[in-house]
C-alpha positions in Angstrom: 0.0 0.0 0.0 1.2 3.6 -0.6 2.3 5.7 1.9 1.8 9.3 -0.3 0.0 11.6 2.0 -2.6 14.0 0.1 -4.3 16.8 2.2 -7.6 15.4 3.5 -10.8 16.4 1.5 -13.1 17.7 4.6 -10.5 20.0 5.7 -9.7 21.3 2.1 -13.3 21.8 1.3 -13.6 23.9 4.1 -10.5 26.0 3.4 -12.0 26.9 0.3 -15.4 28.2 0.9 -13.8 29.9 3.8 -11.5 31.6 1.1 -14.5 32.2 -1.2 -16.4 33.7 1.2 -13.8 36.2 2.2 -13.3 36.7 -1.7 -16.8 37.2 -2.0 -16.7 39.7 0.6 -14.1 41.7 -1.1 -15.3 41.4 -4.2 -18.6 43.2 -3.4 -16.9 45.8 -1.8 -14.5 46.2 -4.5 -17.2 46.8 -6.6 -18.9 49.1 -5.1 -15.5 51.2 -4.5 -15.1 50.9 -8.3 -18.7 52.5 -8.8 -18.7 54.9 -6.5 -15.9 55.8 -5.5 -14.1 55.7 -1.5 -15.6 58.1 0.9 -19.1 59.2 2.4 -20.8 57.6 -1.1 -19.7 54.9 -0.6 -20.8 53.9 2.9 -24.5 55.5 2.2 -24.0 52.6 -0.6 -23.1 49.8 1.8 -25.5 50.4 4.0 -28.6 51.3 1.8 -30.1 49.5 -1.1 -30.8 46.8 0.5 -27.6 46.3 2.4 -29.1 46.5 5.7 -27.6 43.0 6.3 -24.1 43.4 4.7 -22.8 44.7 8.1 -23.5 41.7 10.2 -22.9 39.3 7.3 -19.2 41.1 6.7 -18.3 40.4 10.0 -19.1 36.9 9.8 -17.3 36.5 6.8 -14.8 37.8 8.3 -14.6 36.0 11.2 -15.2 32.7 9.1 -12.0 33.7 6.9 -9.9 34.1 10.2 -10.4 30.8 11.7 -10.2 29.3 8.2 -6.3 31.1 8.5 -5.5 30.0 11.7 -6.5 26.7 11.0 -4.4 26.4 7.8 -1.4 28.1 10.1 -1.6 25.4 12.5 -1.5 22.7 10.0 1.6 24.2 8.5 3.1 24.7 11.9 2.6 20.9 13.1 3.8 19.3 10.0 6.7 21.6 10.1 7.3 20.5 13.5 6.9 16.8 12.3 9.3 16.9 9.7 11.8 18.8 12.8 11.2 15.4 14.4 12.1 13.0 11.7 15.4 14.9 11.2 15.3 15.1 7.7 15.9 17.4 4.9 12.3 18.9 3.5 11.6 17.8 0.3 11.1 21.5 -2.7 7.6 22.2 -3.6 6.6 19.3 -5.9 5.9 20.8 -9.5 2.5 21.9 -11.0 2.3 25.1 -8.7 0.7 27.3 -11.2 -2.0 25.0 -12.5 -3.2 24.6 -9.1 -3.5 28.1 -8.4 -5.8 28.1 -11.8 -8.0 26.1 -11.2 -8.4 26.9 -7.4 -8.7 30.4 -9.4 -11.3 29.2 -11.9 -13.3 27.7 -8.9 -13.5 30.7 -7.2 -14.0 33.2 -9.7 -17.0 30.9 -10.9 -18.4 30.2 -7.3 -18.1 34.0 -6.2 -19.7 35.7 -9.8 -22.3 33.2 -8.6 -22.7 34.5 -5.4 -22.6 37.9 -6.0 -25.4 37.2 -9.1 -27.7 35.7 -6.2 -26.3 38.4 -3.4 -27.7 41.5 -6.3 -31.0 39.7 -7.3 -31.9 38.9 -3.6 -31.2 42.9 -3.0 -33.1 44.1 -5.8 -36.3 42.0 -5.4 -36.0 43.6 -1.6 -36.1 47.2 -2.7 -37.4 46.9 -6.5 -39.3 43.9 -6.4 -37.8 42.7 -9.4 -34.4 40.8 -10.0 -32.1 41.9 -12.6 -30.7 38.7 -13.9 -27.4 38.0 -15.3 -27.5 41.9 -15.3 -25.4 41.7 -12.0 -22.4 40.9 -13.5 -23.4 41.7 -17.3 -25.6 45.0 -17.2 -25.0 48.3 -17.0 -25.3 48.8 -13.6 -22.4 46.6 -12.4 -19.9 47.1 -15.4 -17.0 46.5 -13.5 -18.4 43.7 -11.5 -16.2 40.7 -14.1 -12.6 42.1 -13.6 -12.9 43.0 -10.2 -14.2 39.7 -9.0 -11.3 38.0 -11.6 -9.2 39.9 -9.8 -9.8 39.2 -6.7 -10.6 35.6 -6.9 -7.1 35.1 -8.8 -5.3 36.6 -5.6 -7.3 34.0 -3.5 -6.6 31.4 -6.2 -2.4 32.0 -5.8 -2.9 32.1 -2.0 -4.7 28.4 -2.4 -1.8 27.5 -4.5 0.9 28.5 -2.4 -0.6 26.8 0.9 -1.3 24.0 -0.9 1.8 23.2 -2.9 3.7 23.8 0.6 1.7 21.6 2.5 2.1 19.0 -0.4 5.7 19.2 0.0 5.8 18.9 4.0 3.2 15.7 3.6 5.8 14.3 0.5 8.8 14.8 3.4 7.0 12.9 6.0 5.8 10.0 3.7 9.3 9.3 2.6 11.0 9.6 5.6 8.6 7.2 7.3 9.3 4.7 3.8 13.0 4.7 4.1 12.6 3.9 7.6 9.9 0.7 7.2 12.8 -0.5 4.4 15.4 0.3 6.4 16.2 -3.4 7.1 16.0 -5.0 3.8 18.5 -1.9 2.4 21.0 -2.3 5.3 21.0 -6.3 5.2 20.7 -6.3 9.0 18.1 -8.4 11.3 15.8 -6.0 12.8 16.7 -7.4 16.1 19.9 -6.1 15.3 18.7 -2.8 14.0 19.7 0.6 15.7 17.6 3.5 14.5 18.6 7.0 14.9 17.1 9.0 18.2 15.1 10.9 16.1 13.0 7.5 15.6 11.2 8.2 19.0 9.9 11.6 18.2 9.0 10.6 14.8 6.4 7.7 17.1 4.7 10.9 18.4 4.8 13.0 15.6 4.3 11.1 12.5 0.8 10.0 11.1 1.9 6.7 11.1 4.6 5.1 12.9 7.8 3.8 12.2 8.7 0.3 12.7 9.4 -1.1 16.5 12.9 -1.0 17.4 13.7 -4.1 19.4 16.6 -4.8 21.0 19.6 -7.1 20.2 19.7 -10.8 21.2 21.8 -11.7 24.1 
């Protein structure tokens, strides 16, 4: 069985519609900024035309996007501190960096233009009593709406591709450290009653996701 570690699928899914919420949240800002302008306009903006709830529902966002960072910080931090244990050299980046970050970046721009289509229409049938469509993103009224939220979402994209391709390469350095050391006695030759791991063999017990092999002593 292989021992190649890939990021598990809960965690990651969470990650990213943390980061797509937070990218939504900029996004709709952005846009507004782009319409009208920074200043006094602008908050009358935010917090009329329907936006009664965008206060509260920033904040959450917000919130949501912080844990989401601390979360992936932690990872980092203990898989650093794993590969610390196991004493070994960490292994580059693996390859393939910039497609990720594209098609994290396609995933976002798609899932927050969608959002904000829904977010508009929801805020027009509240004050107009009508939705405006694909209009959103497409009309008049938002013209700026596409490149700012490409924009923004291919920021969050590179983000996703950086954290990923470095937790890749820390999971890569732990899953062949802990292989060379489950070989280790067929490559030496030696009995494994007769096999002396280094000290670092006891940390990597406690720190690895899966353990290296027993040492036991030498016959007497």
């Amino acid at each position: 069985m292989s021992t190649r570690a890939v990021p598990a699928r809960p965690r990651g899914a969470i990650a990213f519609w943390a980061l797509a919420g937070i990218a939504l949240l900029l996004s709709h800002d952005a846009v507004f900024l782009t319409q009208v302008g920074p200043g006094e306009e602008l908050t009358r903006a935010l917090r009329s035309a329907g936006h009664d709830y965008w206060g509260i529902a920033s904040l959450a966002l917000a919130a949501i996007g912080a844990i989401a960072a601390a979360a992936a910080g932690i990872r980092l931090m203990r898989l650093r501190r794993r590969v610390q244990a196991l004493g070994v050299r960490r292994i580059p980046p693996p390859a393939g960096y910039a497609r990720r970050s594209l098609l994290a970046w396609a995933r976002l721009f798609a899932l927050v233009a969608a959002g904000f289509v829904v977010q508009e229409n929801l805020e027009h049938l509240a004050m107009h009593a009508h939705p405006i469509g694909l209009g959103a993103v497409l009309g008049p009224e938002y013209p700026l709406a596409i490149p700012v939220i490409g924009a923004i979402t291919l920021l969050g994209g590179m983000l996703a591709g950086l954290i990923g391709s470095a937790e890749l390469a820390l999971l890569e350095t732990i899953a062949a450290a802990l292989d060379r050391l489950a070989r280790a006695p067929r490559i030496l030759g030696t009995s494994p009653l007769r096999l002396d791991l280094p000290p670092t063999s006891v940390l990597a017990r406690a720190a690895a996701g899966r353990a290296p092999p027993q040492v036991l002593a030498s016959a007497t």
